[in-house]
C-alpha positions in Angstrom: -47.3 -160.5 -6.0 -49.6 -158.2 -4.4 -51.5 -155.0 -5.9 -49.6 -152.8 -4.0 -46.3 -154.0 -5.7 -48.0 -154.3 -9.3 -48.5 -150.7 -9.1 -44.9 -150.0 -8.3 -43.8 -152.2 -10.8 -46.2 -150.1 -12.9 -44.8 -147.1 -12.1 -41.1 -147.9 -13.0 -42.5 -149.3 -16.2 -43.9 -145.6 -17.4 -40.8 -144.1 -16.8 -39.3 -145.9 -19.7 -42.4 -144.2 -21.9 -42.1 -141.0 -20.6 -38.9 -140.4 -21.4 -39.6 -142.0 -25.5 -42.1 -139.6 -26.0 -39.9 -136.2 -26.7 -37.9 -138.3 -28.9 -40.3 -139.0 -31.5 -40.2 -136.1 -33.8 -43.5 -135.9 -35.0 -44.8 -135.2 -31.1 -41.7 -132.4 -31.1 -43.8 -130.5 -33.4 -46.1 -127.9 -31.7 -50.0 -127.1 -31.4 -52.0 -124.2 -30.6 -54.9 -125.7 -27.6 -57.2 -122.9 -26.1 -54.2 -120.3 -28.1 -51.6 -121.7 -25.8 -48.9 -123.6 -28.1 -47.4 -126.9 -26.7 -45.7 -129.8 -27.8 -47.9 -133.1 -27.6 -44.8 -135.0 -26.1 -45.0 -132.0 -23.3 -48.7 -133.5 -23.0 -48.4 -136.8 -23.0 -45.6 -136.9 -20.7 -47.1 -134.8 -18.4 -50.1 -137.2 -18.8 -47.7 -140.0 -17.9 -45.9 -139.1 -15.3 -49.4 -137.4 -13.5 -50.6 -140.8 -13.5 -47.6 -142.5 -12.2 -47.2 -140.2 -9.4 -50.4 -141.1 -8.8 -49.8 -145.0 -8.3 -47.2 -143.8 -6.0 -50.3 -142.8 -3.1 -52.5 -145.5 -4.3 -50.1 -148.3 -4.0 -49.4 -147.2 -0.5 -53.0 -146.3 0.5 -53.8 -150.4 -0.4 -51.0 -151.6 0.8 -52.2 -150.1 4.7 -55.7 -150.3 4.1 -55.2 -153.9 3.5 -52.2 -154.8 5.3 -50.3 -155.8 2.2 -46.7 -154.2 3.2 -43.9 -156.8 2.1 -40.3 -156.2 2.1 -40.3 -155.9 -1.7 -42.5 -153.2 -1.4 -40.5 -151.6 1.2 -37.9 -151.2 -1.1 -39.1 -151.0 -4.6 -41.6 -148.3 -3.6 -39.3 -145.7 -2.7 -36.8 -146.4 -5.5 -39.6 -145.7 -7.8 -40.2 -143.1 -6.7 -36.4 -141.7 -6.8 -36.5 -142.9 -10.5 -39.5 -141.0 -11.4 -38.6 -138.2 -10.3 -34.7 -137.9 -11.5 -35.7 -139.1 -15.1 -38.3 -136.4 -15.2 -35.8 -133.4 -14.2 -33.1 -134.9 -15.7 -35.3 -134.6 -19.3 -35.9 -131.3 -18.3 -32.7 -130.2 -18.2 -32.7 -131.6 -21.8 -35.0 -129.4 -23.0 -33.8 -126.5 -21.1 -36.7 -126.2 -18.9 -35.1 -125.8 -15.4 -31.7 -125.4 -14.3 -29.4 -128.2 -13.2 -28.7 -127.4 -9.7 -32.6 -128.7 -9.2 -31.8 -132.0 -9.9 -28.3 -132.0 -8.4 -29.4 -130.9 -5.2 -32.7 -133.3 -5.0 -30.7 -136.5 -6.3 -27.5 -135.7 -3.9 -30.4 -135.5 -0.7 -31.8 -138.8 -1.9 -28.9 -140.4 -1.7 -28.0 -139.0 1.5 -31.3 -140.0 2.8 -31.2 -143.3 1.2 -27.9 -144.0 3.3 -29.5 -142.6 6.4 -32.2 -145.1 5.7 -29.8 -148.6 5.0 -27.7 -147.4 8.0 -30.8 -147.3 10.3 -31.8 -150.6 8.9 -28.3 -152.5 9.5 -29.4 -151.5 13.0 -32.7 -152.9 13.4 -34.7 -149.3 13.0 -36.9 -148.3 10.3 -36.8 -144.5 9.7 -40.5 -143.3 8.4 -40.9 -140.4 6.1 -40.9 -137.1 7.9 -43.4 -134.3 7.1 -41.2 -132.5 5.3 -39.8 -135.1 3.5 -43.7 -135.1 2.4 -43.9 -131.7 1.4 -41.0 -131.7 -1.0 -42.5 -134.5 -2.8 -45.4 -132.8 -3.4 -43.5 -129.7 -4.4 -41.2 -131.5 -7.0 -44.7 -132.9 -8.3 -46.2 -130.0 -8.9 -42.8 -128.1 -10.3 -42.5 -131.2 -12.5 -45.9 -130.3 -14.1 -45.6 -127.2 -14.1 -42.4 -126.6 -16.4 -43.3 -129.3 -18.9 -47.1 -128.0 -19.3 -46.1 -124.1 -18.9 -43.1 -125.4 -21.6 -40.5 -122.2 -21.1 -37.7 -123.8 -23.1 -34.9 -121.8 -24.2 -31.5 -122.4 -26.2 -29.4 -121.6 -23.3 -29.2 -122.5 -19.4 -32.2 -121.6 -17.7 -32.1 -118.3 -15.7 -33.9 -117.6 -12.7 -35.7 -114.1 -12.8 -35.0 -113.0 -15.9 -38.6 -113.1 -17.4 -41.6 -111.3 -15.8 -44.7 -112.9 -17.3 -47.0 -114.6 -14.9 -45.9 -118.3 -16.0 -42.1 -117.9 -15.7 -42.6 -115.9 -11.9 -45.1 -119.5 -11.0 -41.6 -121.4 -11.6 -39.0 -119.9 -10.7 -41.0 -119.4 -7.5 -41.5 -123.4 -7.2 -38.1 -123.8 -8.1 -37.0 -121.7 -5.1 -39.6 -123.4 -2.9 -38.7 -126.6 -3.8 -35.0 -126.7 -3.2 -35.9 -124.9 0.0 -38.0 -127.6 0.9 -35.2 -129.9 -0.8 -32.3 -128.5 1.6 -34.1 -128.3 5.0 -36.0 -132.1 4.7 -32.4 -133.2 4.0 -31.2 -131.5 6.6 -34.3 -132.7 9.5 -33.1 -136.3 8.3 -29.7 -135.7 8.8 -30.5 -134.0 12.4 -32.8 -136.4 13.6 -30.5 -139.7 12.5 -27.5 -137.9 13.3 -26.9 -140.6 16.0 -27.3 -143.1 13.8 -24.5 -141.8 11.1 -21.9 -140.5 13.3 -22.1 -143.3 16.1 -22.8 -146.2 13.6 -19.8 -149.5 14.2 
């Protein structure tokens, strides 16, 4: 097994550990850094899932640098991805730190786009990843940081808009950006592969 698909192996297995972390109780208990007051499961986990997002551009900057793409890799890489991503917004719903129809919306277009994608390949084609498709990435990224650093729990359903300090404007803003982003990359996949689903035997 190459590098490339060590890494991605890697990343899957610090999903597990970043989801552990905000169950152990004594890392549920808060402390003051630079008179900000955070959990150190909110650090850690941000710590952990920074550095397997991470993996995810140096796994595939190795794997063309070095002409180390498999079929494994192909498939694994992506999927990681996906499962990065979900368990990290899915824990945040958890802990009340974004609203559900984030994750509803961004797992419903990956698996749109993951039929898209095994549709294409029962045809012989391989459908790259489109600009946009990049952009959102990036965008959950950084959203996914954001709320678990910035840590705006409440008891209830989160609410867009209904606070007006700095930190809860910089997310609800990148919540609206990325399910933007979210809906129209879906949407350029579905347009562009439209062939491919509607005229598929």
């Amino acid at each position: 097994m190459n590098l490339p698909n060590k890494l991605t192996l890697f990343r899957i297995g610090m999903i597990p550990l970043f989801v552990i972390v905000f169950y152990i109780p004594i890392l549920n208990q808060r402390v003051s850094i630079l008179n900000y007051n955070i959990t150190l499961a909110n650090i850690i986990g941000v710590a952990i899932f920074a550095i397997a997002a991470y993996t995810d551009r140096l796994d595939g900057k190795i794997a063309r640098n070095h002409q180390l793409i498999t079929t494994f890799g192909k498939f694994m890489d992506p999927l990681a991805d996906k499962l990065l991503v979900a368990s990290a917004l899915l824990m945040a719903i958890e802990l009340h730190l974004v609203p559900a129809f984030i994750p509803i919306l961004i797992i419903s277009r990956e698996f749109m786009v993951t039929g898209i994608r095994l549709l294409a390949i029962s045809e012989g084609k391989v459908i790259a990843a489109s600009p946009l498709g990049k952009l959102k990435t990036v965008f959950q990224i950084i959203l996914i940081i954001a709320i678990f650093l910035f840590d705006l729990r409440n008891d209830g359903t989160y609410m867009l808009f209904t606070d007006f300090n700095i930190l809860n404007i910089i997310v609800d803003c990148l919540i609206i950006i990325t399910t933007l982003l979210t809906i129209l990359s879906g949407y350029d996949y579905l347009k562009k592969n439209k062939d491919i689903v509607f005229l598929s035997k």
